[in-house]
C-alpha positions, 0 to 999 in steps of 0.5 A: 594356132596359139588360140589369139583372135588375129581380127582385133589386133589387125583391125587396130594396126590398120587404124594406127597405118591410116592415121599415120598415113594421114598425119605424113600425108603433107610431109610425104607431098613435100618430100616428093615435091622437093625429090620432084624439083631436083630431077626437074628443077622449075628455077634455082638458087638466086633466082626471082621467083613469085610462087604461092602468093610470095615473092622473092630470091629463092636462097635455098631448096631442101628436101621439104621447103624452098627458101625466099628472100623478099625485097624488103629482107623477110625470109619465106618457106614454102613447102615443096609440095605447094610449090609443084602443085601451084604456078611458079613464075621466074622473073629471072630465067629470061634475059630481057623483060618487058617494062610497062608503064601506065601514065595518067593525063589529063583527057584535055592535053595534048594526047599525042604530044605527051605519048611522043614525050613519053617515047622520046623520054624512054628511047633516051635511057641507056639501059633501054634496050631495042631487041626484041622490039622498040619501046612502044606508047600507046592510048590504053584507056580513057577514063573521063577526066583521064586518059590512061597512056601505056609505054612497053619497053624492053630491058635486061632482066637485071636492069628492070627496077632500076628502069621501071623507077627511072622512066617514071621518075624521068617521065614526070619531070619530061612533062 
């Protein structure tokens, strides 16, 4: 109407919204990941977590990031976004976990000795707990000079460092 060619104006203003669009592409994926785990939240805060490569106890959530502190005290930022479009596993959701340990002997031991050592060793710790099943000692690999033995037990989920560390360390001085 006014005499003002309107095609050069709306070709640049496309331009500007796609290079916008572009730059928020990764802030707009985090903000509906993070809008994403408040309506269903895949773990919550003081919950061990491994996610994106990272562990840790998830300190805080926000709209763009989810805070973690790891066990040797560094804190980790994870954008939301990774977090919904990756694998989270919640080593704290469930109540009991599943200890498992590897025990390398010698392949001239006594195999069967040292695997009735090893569950009678582990059926003795106190925070070792039967339910769901009993701790179990089975040959997992023989290795040449080595035969590889696996215990499996089961735990609270709060004990598990300090079970994992203990049967090991009780183990050793077993045999």
């Amino acid at each position: 109407i006014i005499g003002v060619q309107t095609s050069g104006i709306l070709a640049t203003l496309s331009a500007v919204a796609i290079a916008v669009s572009v730059a928020l592409k990764d802030s707009l994926s985090n903000v509906a990941g993070g809008i994403l785990m408040l309506i269903i939240p895949r773990f919550q805060t003081g919950d061990y977590i491994e996610a994106g490569g990272n562990q840790g106890t998830v300190v805080g959530v926000d709209l763009l990031h989810t805070k973690l502190l790891t066990s040797d005290n560094k804190q980790v930022i994870i954008p939301n976004g990774t977090l919904m479009s990756g694998s989270i596993i919640n080593y704290t959701r469930e109540e009991k976990r599943r200890v498992d340990i590897p025990f390398d002997v010698p392949s001239s031991a006594d195999v069967e000795t040292v695997k009735q050592i090893i569950l009678s060793t582990i059926s003795s710790n106190a925070k070792v707990v039967t339910d769901p099943e009993s701790p179990i000692v089975r040959i997992q690999k023989c290795k040449g000079a080595t035969v590889e033995i696996i215990s499996q037990s089961w735990c609270k989920t709060e004990d598990y460092q300090t079970v994992y560390y203990d049967l090991i360390e009780q183990v050793r001085k077993t045999l």
